[in-house]
C-alpha positions in Angstrom: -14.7 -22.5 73.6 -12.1 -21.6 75.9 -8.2 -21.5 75.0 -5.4 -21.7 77.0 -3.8 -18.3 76.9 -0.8 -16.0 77.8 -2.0 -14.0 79.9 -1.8 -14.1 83.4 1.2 -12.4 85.7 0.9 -13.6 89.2 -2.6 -12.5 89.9 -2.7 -10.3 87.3 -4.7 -10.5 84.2 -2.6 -9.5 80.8 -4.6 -7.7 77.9 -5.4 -10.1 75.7 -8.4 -9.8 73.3 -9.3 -13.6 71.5 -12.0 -12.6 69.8 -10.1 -10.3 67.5 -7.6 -13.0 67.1 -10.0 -15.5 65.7 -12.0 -13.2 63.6 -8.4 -12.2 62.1 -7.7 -16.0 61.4 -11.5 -16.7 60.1 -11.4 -13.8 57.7 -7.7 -15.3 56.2 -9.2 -18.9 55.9 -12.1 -17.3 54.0 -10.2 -15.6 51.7 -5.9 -16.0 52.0 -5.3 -12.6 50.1 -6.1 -11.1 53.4 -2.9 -12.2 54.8 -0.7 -10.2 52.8 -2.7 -7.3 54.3 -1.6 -8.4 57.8 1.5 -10.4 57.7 3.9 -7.2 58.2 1.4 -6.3 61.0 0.9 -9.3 63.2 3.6 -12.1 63.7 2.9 -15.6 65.3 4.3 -14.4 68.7 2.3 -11.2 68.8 -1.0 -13.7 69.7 -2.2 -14.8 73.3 -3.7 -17.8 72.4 -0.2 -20.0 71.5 -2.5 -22.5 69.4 -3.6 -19.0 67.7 -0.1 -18.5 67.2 0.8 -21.8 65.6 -2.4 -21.9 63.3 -1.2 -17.8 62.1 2.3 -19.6 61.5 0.6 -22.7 59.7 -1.4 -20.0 57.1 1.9 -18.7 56.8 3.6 -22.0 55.7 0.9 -22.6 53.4 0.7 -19.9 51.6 4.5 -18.9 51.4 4.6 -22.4 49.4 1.6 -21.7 46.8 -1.2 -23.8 48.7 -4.7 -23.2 50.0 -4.9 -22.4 54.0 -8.4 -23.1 54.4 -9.9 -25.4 57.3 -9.2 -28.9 55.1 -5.7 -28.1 54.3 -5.4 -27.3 58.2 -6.3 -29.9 59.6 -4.2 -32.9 58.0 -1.4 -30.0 59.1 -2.7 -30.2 62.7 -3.6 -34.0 62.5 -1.2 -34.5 65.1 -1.5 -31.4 67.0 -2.4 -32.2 70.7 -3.3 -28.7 71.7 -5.4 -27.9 68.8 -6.9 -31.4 69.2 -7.7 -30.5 73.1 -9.7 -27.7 72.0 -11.8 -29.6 69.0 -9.6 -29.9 66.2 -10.9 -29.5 63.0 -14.2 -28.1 64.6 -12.4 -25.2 65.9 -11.3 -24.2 62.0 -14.9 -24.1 61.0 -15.9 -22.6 64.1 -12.9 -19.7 63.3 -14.4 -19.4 60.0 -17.8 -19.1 61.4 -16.7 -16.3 64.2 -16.3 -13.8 60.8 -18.1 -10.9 61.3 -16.7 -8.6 58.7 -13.9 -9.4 56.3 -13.4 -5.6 56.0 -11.8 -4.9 59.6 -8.7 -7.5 59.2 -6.1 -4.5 59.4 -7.8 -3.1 62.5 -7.6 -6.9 63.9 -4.2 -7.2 63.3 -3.1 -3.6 64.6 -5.2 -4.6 68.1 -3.7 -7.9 68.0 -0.6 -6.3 68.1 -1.3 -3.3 70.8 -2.3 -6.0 73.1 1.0 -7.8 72.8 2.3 -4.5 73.4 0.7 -4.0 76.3 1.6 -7.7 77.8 5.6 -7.3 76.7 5.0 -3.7 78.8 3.7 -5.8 81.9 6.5 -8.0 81.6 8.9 -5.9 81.4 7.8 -3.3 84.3 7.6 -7.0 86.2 11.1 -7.5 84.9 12.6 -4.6 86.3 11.0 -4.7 89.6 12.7 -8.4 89.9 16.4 -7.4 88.9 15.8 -3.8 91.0 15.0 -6.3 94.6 18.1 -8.7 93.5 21.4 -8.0 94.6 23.6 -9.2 91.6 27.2 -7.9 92.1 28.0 -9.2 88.3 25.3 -6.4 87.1 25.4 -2.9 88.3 22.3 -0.8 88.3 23.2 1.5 86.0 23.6 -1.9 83.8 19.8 -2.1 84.9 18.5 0.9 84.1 20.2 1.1 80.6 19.3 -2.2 79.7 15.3 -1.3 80.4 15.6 2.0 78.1 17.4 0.0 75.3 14.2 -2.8 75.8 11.6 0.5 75.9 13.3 1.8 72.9 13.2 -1.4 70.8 9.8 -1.7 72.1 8.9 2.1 71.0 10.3 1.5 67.5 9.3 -1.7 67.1 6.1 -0.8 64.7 8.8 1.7 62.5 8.1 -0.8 59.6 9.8 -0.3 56.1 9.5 -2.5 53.0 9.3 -1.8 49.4 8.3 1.4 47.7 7.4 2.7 44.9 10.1 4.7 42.8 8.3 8.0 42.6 8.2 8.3 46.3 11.7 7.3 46.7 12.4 9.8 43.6 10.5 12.5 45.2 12.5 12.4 48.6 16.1 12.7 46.5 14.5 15.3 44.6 14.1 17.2 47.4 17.7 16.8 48.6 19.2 17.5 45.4 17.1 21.0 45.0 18.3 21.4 48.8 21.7 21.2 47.6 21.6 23.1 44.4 19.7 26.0 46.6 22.8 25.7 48.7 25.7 26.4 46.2 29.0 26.7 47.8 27.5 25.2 51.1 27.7 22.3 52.8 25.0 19.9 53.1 27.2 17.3 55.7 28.7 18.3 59.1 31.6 20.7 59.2 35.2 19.1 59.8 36.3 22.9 60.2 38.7 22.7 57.7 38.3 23.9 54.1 39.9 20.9 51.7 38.4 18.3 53.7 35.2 19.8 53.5 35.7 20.0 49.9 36.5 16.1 49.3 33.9 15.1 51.6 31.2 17.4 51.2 31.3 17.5 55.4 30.7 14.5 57.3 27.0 13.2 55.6 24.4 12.2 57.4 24.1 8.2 58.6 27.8 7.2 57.0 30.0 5.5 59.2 33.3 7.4 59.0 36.4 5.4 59.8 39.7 7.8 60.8 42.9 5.6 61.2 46.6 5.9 61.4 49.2 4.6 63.8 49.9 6.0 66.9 51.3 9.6 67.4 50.3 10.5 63.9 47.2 12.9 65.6 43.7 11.1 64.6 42.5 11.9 68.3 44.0 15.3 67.6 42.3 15.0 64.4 38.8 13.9 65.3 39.1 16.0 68.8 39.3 19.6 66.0 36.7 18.3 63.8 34.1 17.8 67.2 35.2 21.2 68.6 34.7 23.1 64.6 31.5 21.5 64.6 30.5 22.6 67.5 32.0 26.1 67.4 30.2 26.9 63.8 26.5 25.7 65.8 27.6 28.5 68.0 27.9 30.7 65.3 24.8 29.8 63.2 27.4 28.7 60.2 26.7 26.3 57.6 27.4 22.6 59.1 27.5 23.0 62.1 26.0 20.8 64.6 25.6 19.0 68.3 28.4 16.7 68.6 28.5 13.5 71.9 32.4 12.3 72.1 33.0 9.2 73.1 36.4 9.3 74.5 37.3 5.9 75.5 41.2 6.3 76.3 41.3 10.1 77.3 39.5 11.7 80.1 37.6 14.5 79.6 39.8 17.1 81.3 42.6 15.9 78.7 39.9 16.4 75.9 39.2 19.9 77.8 42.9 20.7 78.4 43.6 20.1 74.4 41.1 22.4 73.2 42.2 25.4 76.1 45.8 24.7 74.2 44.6 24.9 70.9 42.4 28.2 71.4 45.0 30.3 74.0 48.0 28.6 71.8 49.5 28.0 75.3 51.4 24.8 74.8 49.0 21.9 76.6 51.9 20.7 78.9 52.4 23.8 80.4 48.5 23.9 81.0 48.5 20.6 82.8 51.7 21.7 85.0 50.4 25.4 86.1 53.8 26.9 84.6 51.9 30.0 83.1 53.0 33.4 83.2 50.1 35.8 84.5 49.2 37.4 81.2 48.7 33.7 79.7 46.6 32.2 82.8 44.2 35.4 81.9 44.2 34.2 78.2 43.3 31.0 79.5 40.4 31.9 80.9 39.5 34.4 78.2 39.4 31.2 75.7 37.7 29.5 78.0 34.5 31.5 78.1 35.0 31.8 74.8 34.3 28.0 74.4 32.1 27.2 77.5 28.8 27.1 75.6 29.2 25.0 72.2 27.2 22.0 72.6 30.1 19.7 73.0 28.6 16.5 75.1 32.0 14.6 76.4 31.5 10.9 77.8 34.5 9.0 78.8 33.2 6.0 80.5 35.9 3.2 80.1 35.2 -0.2 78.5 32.0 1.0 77.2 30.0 -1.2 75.4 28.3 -0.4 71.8 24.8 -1.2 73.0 25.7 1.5 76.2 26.7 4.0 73.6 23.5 3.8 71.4 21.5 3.7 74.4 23.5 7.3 75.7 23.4 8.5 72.1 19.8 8.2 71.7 19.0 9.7 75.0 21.0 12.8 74.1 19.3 13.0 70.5 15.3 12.8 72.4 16.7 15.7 75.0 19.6 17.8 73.0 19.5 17.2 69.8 22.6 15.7 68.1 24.2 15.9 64.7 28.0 13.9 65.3 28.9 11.0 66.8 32.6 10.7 67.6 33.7 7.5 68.8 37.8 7.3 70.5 37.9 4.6 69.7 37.1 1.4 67.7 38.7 -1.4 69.7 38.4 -0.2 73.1 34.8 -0.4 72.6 33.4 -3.7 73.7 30.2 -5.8 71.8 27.3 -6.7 73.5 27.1 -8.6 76.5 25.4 -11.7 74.9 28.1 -12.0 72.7 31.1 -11.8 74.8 32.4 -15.5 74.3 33.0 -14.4 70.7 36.7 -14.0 68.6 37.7 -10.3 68.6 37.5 -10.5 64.7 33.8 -11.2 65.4 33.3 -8.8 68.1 34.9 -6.0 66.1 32.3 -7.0 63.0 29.8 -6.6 65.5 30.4 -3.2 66.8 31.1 -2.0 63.5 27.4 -2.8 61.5 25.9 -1.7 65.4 28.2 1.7 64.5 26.6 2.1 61.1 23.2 1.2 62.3 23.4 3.8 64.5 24.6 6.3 62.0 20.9 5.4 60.3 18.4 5.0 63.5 19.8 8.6 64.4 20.8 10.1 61.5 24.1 11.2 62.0 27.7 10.9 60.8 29.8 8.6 63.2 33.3 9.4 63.0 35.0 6.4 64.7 38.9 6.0 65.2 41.0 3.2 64.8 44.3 1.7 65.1 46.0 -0.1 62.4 48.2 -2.8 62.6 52.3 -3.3 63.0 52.2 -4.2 59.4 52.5 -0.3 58.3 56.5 -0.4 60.4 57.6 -3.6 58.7 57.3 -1.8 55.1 60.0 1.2 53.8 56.8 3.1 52.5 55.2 3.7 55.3 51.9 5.5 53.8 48.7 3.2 55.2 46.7 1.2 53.2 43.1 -0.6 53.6 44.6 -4.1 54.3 46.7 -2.6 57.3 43.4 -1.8 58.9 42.9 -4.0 62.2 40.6 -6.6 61.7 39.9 -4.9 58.3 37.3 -7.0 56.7 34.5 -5.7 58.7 35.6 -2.2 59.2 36.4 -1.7 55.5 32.8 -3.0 54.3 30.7 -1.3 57.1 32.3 2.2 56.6 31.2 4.8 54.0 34.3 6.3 54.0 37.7 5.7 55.4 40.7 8.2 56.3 44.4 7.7 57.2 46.6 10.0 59.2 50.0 10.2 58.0 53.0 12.4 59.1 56.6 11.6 57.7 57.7 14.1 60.0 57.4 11.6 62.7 59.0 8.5 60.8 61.9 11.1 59.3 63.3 12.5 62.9 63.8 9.2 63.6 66.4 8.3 61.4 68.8 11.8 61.8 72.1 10.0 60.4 75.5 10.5 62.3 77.5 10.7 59.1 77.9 14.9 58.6 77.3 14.5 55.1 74.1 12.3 55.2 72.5 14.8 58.2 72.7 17.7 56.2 70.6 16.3 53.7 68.4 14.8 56.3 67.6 18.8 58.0 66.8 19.6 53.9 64.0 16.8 53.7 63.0 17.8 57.3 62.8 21.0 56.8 60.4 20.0 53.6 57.7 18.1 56.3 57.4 19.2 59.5 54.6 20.2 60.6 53.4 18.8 57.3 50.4 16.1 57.8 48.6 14.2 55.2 44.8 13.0 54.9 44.1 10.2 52.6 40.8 9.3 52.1 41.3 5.7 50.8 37.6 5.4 50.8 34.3 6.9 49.7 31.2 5.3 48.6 29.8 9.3 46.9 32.7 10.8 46.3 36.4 10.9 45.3 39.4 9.7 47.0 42.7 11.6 47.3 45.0 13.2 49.7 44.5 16.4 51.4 47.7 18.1 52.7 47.3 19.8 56.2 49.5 21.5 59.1 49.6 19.9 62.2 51.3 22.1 65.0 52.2 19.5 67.7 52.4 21.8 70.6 49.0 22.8 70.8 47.6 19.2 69.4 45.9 21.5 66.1 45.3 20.7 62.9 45.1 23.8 60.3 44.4 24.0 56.4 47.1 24.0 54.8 47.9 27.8 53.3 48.3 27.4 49.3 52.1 29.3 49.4 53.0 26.9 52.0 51.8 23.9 49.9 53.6 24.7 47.0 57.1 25.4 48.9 56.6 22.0 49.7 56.0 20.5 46.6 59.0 22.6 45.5 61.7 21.1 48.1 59.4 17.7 47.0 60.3 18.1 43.3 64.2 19.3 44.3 
């Protein structure tokens, strides 16, 4: 009996392979139990034959609602089916039934059913690309193109990755394992480095596949922040230390030679503006380039393509995991990312809740920390404490359910030497509680789903854009001048 099928291309002939599709159908009418076998396997689109398809779906129906799919059930489904009816109707059932060579080989059906869909969406595709490649579009650029095939060849490449239920001892024996890789480790982290000793200690370093949110308003230094915590990571790979790793930064509002110019500052502790206007002394233009070399080889991977869009970024991120290897995403940051192309007719609340869960899935494909900046709202200058909170988070519904853990940068410092008094009185006692925070900076993790929450106190040195731990004799002056 011949079918009408899917697959021909121009003159080309797609794979395709019937028989196996009707012996898989015969050996389910026979006995339905079979399906359960296969249905995880084999979906209604992965068939040549469409009315293969629609009679795979119909079983599906069927048994999904506690009945019989045999050939008598069938056929008052397809009473009014035109293409089945084209092809014999009810006959072609039996006849499915009848094609059953060996009940046994169902999974093997299924799996070739499948390859051969492969195989057609791979036709397609190449056909595809060919099409777009010989059409001038000036709306899409080819590097649009060419990205947009990879992330279809990926998806297509993962596609058979299939996870369902599982049984608790396995589960059990894979946490096992990490736990005994922990307690093996005592006093070391497990996570990614953030380079700094407290923050390590809250966090246990940045863990692998959370979504890490760092927030605060501007100037408080969560570019300065997250820019430290890529380069520590990368610097203790360098130097085979525990938690180190690749790191790709995703600098959406800085250029990379500002990203470069920061971290030359930080290492020579040549102030950055003096870098970027060539007013250096002889003996600090040789420093320079001493800490340069120094820093030429960590595997710090810098893009800063503008208006980048989250689909781009996994596509670039993936790419860089198959050739380099990666262990830290750094996204700067949130909303100057854009969703995906489909989409773009969407609120920015939506659009935001759709780069977020993209953000976190990406943390699991890869499995990596993303550490993702973000602004927070106006709210935080309306109110006399000034200290951030969840709710002042931008579009915070999303970002506050997708992230594992979420961070605020705070410096008084900043809010404080704006309000020097003019009274003589009043600005003496303004220089004492200055002279208590600056260069003070505060790291509250308002959010953790495996650990505590709590502020860290660190020392941010605005000349050279650094963060530093803060030293314990330093911390408790400050608490001192706090208490007074």
């Amino acid at each position: 009996m011949i079918l009408n099928t899917q697959t021909k291309i121009g003159m080309r002939v797609l794979p395709h392979n019937i028989e196996a599709e009707q012996s898989l159908l015969g050996a389910i009418l026979i006995s339905n139990e079979y399906y359960e076998a296969v249905c995880e396997i084999v979906l209604p689109i992965h068939f040549a034959a469409p009315v293969n398809g629609k009679i795979y779906e119909a079983i599906g129906s069927l048994i999904s609602q506690g009945l019989v799919a045999d050939p008598i059930t069938l056929r008052a489904y397809f009473e009014k089916n035109d293409e089945l009816k084209s092809i014999g109707g009810g006959a072609y059932l039996i006849q499915l039934v009848n094609s059953v060579v060996s009940v046994s080989g169902v999974e093997d059906y299924a799996s070739l059913i499948r390859d051969m869909y492969l195989r057609r969406q791979l036709m397609l595709l190449g056909d595809d690309i060919s099409h777009k490649a010989s059409t001038f579009d000036l709306d899409m650029k080819v590097m649009d193109q060419v990205e947009h095939a990879e992330m279809r060849l990926y998806e297509m490449a993962t596609a058979d990755n299939r996870s369902g239920a599982e049984v608790f001892s396995k589960a059990l024996t894979v946490t096992m394992g990490i736990v005994e890789s922990a307690y093996k480790n005592k006093g070391k982290l497990i996570g990614v480095t953030t380079g700094f000793k407290d923050l390590d200690k809250t966090l246990g370093g940045l863990s692998r596949s959370d979504l890490v949110i760092l927030a605060g308003r501007p100037s408080m230094g969560k570019t300065a922040l997250a820019t430290n915590i890529a380069f520590n990571a990368a610097m203790a790979h360098c130097h085979k230390a525990d938690g180190g790793g690749k790191v790709m930064f995703f600098s959406l509002e800085m250029s990379k030679e500002q990203l470069v110019t920061r971290i030359l500052s930080q290492e020579s502790k040549i102030p950055s503006e003096k870098i970027r206007r060539g007013e250096l002394r002889d003996d600090e233009f040789i420093k320079l380039v001493e800490s340069g070399r120094k820093v030429a080889e960590i595997p710090l991977y810098i893009d800063d393509t503008p208006a980048l869009n989250v689909s781009t970024l996994r596509s670039r991120a993936r790419k860089l995991q198959r050739q380099q290897g990666l262990d830290l995403i750094v996204v700067d940051y949130l909303q100057l990312l854009h969703g995906s192309a489909e989409k773009k007719n969407e609120n920015r609340v939506q659009e935001i809740s759709e780069i977020t869960r993209t953000l976190k899935a990406i943390a699991k494909e890869l499995n990596v920390p993303v550490l993702a900046l973000s602004q927070l709202s106006r709210a935080v200058e309306a109110r006399e404490d000034k200290h951030p909170q969840l709710s002042d988070l931008r579009e915070s519904g999303s970002i506050e359910q997708d992230a594992d853990v979420v961070a605020f940068v705070y410096r008084e410092e900043y809010y404080e030497s704006r309000r020097e008094p003019s009274d003589l009185e009043e600005r003496k006692k303004w220089q004492v509680r200055m002279g208590a925070i600056v260069g003070l900076a505060e790291v509250i993790v308002a959010k953790q789903r495996h650990g505590p929450i709590g502020t860290i106190r660190m020392h941010f040195d605005g000349k050279f854009t650094k963060f530093d731990d803060l030293a314990e004799s330093r911390e408790e002056s400050f608490e001192k001048k706090v208490m007074a």
